[in-house]
N, C-alpha and C positions, 0 to 999 in steps of 0.2 A: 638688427641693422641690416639695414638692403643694400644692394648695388641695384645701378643703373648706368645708364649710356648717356653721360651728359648732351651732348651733342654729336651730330655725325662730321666720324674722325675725331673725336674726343677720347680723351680717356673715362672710364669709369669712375665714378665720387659714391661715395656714401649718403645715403640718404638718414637723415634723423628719423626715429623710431617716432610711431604715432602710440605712445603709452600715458598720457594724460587727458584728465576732461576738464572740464570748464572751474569745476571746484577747488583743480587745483590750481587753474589761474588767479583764480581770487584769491586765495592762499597765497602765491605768490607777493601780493599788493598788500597782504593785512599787517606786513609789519612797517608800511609808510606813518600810520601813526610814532614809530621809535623818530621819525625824521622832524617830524613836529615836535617832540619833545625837546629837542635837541635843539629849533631855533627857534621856541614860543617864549621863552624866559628873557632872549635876546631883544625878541620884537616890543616886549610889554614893556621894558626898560627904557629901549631907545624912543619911542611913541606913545606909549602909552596903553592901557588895554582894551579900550574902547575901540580907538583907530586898529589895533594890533587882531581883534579879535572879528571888525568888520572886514579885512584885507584877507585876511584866511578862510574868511569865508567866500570870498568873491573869487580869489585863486582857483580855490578847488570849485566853484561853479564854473568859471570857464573850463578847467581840467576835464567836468565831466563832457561840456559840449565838444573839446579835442576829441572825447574818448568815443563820441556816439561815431564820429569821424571817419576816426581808425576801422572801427566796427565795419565798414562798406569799404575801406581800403584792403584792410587785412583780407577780407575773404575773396576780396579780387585777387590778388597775389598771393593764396593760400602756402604757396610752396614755399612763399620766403621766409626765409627766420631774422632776417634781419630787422624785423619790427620798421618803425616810420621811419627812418634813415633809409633804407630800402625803397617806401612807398615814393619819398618825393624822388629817389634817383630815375625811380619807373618815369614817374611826371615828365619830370625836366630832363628823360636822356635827347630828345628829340631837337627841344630846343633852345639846351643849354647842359652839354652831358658833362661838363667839369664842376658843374651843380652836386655830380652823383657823389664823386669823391668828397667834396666838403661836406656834406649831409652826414655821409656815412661818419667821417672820423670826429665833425663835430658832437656828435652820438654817441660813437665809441668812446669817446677822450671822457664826457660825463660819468658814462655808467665804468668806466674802467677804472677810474681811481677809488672808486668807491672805498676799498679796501683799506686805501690810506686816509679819507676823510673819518669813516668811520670807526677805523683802528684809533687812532689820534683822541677819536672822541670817547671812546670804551676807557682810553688809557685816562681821560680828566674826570671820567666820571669815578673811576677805582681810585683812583689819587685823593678826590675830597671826600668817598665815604667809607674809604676801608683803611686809607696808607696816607694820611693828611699830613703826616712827619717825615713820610721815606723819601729821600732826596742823595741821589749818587747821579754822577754822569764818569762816563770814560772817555777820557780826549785823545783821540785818534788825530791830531792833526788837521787831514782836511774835516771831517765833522765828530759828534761830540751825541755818545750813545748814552741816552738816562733809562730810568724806567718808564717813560711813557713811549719811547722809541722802540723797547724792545715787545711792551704790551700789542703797540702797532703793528710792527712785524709779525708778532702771533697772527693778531686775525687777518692779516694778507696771508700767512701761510696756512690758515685755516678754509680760507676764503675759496684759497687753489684748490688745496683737498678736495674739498667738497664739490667743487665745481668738476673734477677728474672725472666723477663715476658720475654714473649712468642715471638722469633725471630722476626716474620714479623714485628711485632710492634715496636720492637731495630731495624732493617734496613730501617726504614723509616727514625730517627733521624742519623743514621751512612751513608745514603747516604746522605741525603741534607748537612751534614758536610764538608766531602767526598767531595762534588762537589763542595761549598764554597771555599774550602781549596785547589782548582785546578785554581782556577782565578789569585792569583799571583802567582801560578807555571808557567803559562803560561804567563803571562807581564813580571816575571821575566825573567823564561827562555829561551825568546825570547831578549831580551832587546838587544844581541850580534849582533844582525840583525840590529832593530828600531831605539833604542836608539841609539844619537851624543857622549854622556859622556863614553859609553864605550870605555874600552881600557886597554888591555895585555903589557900595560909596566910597571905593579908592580909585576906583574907573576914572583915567581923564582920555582924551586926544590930543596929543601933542607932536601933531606933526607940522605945526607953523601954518602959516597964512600965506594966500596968494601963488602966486608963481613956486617957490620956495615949498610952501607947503605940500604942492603938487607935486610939486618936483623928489619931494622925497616918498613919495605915497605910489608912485613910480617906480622909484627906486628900491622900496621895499617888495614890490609884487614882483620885481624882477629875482629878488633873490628868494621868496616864498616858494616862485614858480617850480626853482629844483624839487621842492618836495613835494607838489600837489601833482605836476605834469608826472612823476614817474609813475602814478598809476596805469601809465601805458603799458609798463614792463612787461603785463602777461601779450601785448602783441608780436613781441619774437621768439612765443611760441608756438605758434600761432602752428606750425606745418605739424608740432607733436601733438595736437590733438588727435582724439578719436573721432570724435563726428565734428569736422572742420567749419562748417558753418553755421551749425547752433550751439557750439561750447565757444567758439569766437565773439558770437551774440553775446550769450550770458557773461561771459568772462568779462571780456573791455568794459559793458554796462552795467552790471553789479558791481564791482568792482569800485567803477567810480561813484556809484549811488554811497555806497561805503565810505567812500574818501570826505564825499560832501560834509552828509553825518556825520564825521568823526574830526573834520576839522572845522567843521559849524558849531557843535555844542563842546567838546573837551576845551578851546583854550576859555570858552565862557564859563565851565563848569570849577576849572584850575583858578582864574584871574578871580571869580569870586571867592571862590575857599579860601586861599590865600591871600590874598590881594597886590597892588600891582608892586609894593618895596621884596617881599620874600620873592617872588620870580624874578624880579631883579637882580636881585643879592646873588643866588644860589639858580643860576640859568641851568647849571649839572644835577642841582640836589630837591628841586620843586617837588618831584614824584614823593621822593623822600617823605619831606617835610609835610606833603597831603595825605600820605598814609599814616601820619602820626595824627594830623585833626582830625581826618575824617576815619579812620579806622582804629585809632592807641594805639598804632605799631605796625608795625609790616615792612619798614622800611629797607631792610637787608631782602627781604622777598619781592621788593617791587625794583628793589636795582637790580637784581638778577636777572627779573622778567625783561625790564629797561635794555640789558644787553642782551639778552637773547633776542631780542628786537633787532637791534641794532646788527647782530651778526648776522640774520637774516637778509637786512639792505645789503650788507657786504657779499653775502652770496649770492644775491638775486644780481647784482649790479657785475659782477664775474661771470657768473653765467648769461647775461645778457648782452654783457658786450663783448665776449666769446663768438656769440651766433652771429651778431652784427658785421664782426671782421671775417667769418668764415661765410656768409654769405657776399661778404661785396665782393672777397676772392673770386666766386663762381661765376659772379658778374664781371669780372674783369675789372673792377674799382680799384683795386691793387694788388700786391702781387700775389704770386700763386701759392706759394708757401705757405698762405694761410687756408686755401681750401682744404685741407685735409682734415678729418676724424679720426680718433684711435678707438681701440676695441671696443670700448662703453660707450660709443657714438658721439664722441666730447671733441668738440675743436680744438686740442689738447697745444695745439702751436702757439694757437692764439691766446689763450687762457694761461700758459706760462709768459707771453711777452708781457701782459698786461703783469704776471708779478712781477718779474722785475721792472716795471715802470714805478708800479707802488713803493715798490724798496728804498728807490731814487727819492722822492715824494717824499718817504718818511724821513728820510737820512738827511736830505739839502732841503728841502721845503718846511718840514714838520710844523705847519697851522693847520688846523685841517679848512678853515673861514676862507683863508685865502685858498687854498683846493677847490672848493666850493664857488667860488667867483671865476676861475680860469677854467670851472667842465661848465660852469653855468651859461657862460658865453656861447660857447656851442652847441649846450642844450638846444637852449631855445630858439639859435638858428634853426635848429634840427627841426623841432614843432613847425619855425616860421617857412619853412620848404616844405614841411608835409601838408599843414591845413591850404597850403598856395596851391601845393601841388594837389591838392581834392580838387580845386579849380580847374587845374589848365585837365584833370584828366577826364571830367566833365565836358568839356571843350573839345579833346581832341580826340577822346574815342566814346562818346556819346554809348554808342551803339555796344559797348565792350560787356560781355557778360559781367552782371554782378548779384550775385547771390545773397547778397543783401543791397536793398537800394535805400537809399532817406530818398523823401517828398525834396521837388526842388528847390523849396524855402530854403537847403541846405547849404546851396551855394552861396545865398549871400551871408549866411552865418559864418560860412569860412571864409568869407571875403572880410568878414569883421574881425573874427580870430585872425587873420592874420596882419591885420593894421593892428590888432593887441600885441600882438609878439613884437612887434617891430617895432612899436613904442616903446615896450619894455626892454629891449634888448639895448636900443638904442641909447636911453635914458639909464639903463643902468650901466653901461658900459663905460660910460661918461660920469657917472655920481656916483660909482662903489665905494666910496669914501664917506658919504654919508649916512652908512648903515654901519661903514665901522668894519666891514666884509673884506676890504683888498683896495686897492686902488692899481696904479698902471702897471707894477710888476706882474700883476695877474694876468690884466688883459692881454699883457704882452705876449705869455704860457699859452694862452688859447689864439692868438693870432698867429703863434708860432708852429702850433697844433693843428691848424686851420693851411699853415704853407706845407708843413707836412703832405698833409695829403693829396695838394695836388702835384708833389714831386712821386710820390709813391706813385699813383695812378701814370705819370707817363712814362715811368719804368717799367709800370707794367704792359702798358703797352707798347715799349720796346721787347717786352719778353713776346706780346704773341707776334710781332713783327719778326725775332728771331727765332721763331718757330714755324711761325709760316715760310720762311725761307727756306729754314732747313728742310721742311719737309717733304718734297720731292725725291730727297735725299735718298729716304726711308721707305721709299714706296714700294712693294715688289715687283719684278721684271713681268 
C-alpha cells in the first residue's frame, strides 16, 4: 500500500495496491453461474422453459454489449475503483452532479446486501438437502432467530472476513471456488449434446399474449438482469490491476463472453435433463436431482460446490461495494469517513457498514426475492446512468484520452442499451408482482436507498464547506 497527495492542501489516502491481473478478474465473475442456479428453477416455473431459457440468453447478450462499454470507460478512469457508479458520476458531474450520488449508492445498495440475499439462500438450500426436518426459531419479541437466520449471519460474517484482508489472498479462495463451480456448468451445460435423457418435449412458453404477455417478458429481464449485468463486478477493480489497460480489455470481455456461454447453453442443458415440473418443484434442489440422472450420484458434492458458488457472489459483492463507497468518499459523493483503508488496503469502514446493514436484512427482512427486487431497482439505474453516461462522455470530452476507444457505431449501441434499461427498470418497477419477486414494500427499500444518498452527499458537502472555513484557521504565520 502507497500514500499519495490527494490534492493540493489535502490530506494523504491510501492508494489500493495494483497485485492482480486480468485472470483474476474473470475469476472474480465465474461464480455468476451460482446466481443463475438460484433463479433458473424460478423462471422455468413461472414461464415456462422455452420463454425462461430465450430471456437468459438475451439478458446476458445485452450484459456482454454493457460490458464492451465499461471496457473504454474503465480504462479512462483507470484510478477508480468504484466500477460504473463512478463512471456515470464522471459523466453527469457537469450536468447534473446529484446524478453522482444516486449512481454511486444505487450500486452500492445492490452489491452490498449481497451477503443477506445470498446467505438466505445457502440457508434454503441446506434446509431441503441436508436438515429437511430441523425446525426451531427463538422469539426475541421484536424478531424471531430460526436456522436459516443464523446460517445467513454466517455467510455475512464470513463475507466480512474475507473482504478484511488483502485481495490477492481473497482471489486465491474466489477463484478455486470459481473454477469448482464451472465443472457442472459444463456437464450440465453440455448434457443437450451427451446425454440420451435429454429432451425439449416438456418445453412450453407461457408468458401470455399480447400487451400482458409483454409485459411480463419485461418484467422477467428486469429481474434476470441482476445476475447477468454483475459480470461487471471485475470493473472496480479495475485500479489493482498490473498492466491497467490490457488486463481491463481481457477482464470485462472474457468475462462476459463467459457469462454469454454459460447462461445460453446450462439452463438449455438443466430444462432438457430434467424437464420443466422437477425445476419447478425443487428451484433449490435441480442441481441435485441432474447429478442423480445424469451422473448416479454426486449430489452432496454438487451442493457443496452449489455453495461455494454462492459464497463467492457474497464476497465478491462485499468487496465490490466496499470499493464503490470508498471511492465516492474521495470524490466527495459522501462523507469522508468512508475514504479510508486499514493495513491490507481494505476499505474497512465501509465493508463493516455494509455488515451491519446485512444483519438488519436478515433479522426484519429475511426473503432474500424481495432483497433482490429493492438492490435490483438501483442496479439497473446504475447500468442506466453508466451506458447514458458513454454518451454524454462522447459528447462532452470528445477529445479525452482513452486507451481503449470502440468504433463510433458504439454510441448508438449505448443510446439503445440505455432505452433497454429504462424499459426494464420501468416496467419492472411497476410488475414485481408478476414474477412473484416483491411488489411495492420493495420498491419502496430502494426509493428510500435512493433518498439516502442524496442526504449523505449534501452532508458531505457541508463537511468540506466546514472545512474550507476553517482552514485559514490552520495555516501557518
Amino acid at each position: 500500500m502507497k500514500m499519495h497527495q490527494a490534492s493540493s492542501g489535502a490530506e494523504p489516502h491510501a492508494v489500493l495496491a495494483k497485485t492482480i491481473r486480468w485472470w483474476d478478474g474473470v475469476a472474480i465473475t465465474l461464480s455468476l453461474p451460482a446466481a443463475l442456479f438460484v433463479g433458473l428453477g424460478y423462471s422455468i416455473g413461472a414461464i415456462g422453459a422455452w420463454a425462461a431459457i430465450v430471456l437468459w440468453a438475451v439478458i446476458a447478450a445485452v450484459a456482454v454489449l454493457h460490458n464492451w462499454l465499461y471496457s473504454e470507460m474503465g480504462a479512462m478512469f483507470a484510478e477508480k475503483s468504484g466500477g460504473i457508479a463512478l463512471y456515470a458520476s464522471e459523466a453527469w458531474s457537469k450536468r447534473c452532479p446529484s446524478l453522482g450520488p444516486l449512481a454511486t449508492y444505487a450500486y452500492w445498495f445492490a452489491w452490498a446486501t449481497a451477503p443477506a440475499i445470498w446467505g438466505l439462500a445457502v440457508a434454503q438450500i441446506l434446509s431441503e438437502q441436508f436438515w429437511p426436518d430441523v425446525a426451531f426459531s427463538y422469539d426475541l419479541g421484536f424478531v424471531q432467530l430460526g436456522l436459516p437466520q443464523f446460517i445467513a449471519l454466517g455467510v455475512a460474517l464470513l463475507s466480512w472476513a474475507l473482504s478484511m484482508i488483502q485481495l490477492r489472498f481473497t482471489m486465491v479462495i474466489l477463484t478455486v471456488a470459481g473454477v469448482l463451480l464451472m465443472v457442472p456448468v459444463l456437464i450440465f451445460g453440455t448434457s443437450f449434446i451427451s446425454a440420451e435423457a435429454w429432451t425439449s418435449a416438456s418445453f412450453t412458453w407461457r408468458t401470455g399474449e399480447g400487451v400482458t404477455g409483454l409485459r411480463t417478458i419485461i418484467a422477467w429481464l428486469f429481474i434476470m438482469a441482476w445476475s447477468a449485468y454483475a459480470v461487471e463486478a471485475a470493473a472496480s477493480f479495475i485500479p489493482e490491476f498490473r498492466d491497467t489497460v490490457g488486463d481491463t480489455r481481457k477482464a470485462l470481455r472474457i468475462s462476459a463472453l463467459i457469462l454469454l456461454l454459460v447462461f445460453t447453453l446450462t439452463p438449455l442443458g438443466l430444462a432438457g435433463l430434467l424437464g420443466e415440473q422437477v425445476l419447478s418443484d425443487k428451484p433449490y434442489g435441480f442441481l441435485q436431482a441432474a447429478a442423480d440422472v445424469l451422473l448416479g450420484g454426486g449430489a452432496t458434492l454438487i451442493t457443496l460446490v452449489l455453495i461455494a458458488g454462492i459464497l463467492v457472489l457474497s464476497v465478491m459483492g462485499t468487496a465490490d461495494a466496499g470499493r464503490a463507497l470508498y471511492q465516492s468518499s474521495l470524490d466527495g459523493l459522501t462523507v469522508r469517513q468512508f475514504g479510508t483503508l486499514n493495513r491490507a488496503g481494505v476499505p474497512a469502514r465501509a465493508v463493516t457498514v455494509q455488515l451491519l446493514i446485512n444483519v438488519l436484512l436478515v433479522l426484519f427482512v429475511g426473503n432474500p426475492l424481495a432483497v433482490i427486487v429493492a438492490g435490483n431497482v438501483g442496479y439497473v439505474l446504475a447500468h442506466l446512468l453508466a451506458v447514458s453516461g458513454y454518451v454524454a462522455l462522447r459528447w462532452d470530452r470528445p477529445d479525452a484520452p482513452r486507451p481503449i476507444r470502440l468504433a463510433r457505431s458504439w454510441i448508438g449501441i449505448a443510446i439503445a442499451l440505455a432505452l433497454f434499461d429504462a424499459l426494464i427498470l420501468i416496467v419492472g418497477m411497476t410488475s414485481a408482482a408478476i414474477t412473484g419477486y416483491g411488489g411495492l414494500k420493495e420498491v419502496l427499500i430502494a426509493v428510500a436507498v435512493l433518498a439516502i444518498s442524496q442526504a449523505l452527499y449534501w452532508l458531505r458537502r457541508l463537511q468540506d464547506r466546514s472545512t474550507a472555513a476553517a482552514g485559514p484557521l490552520h495555516k501557518a504565520p
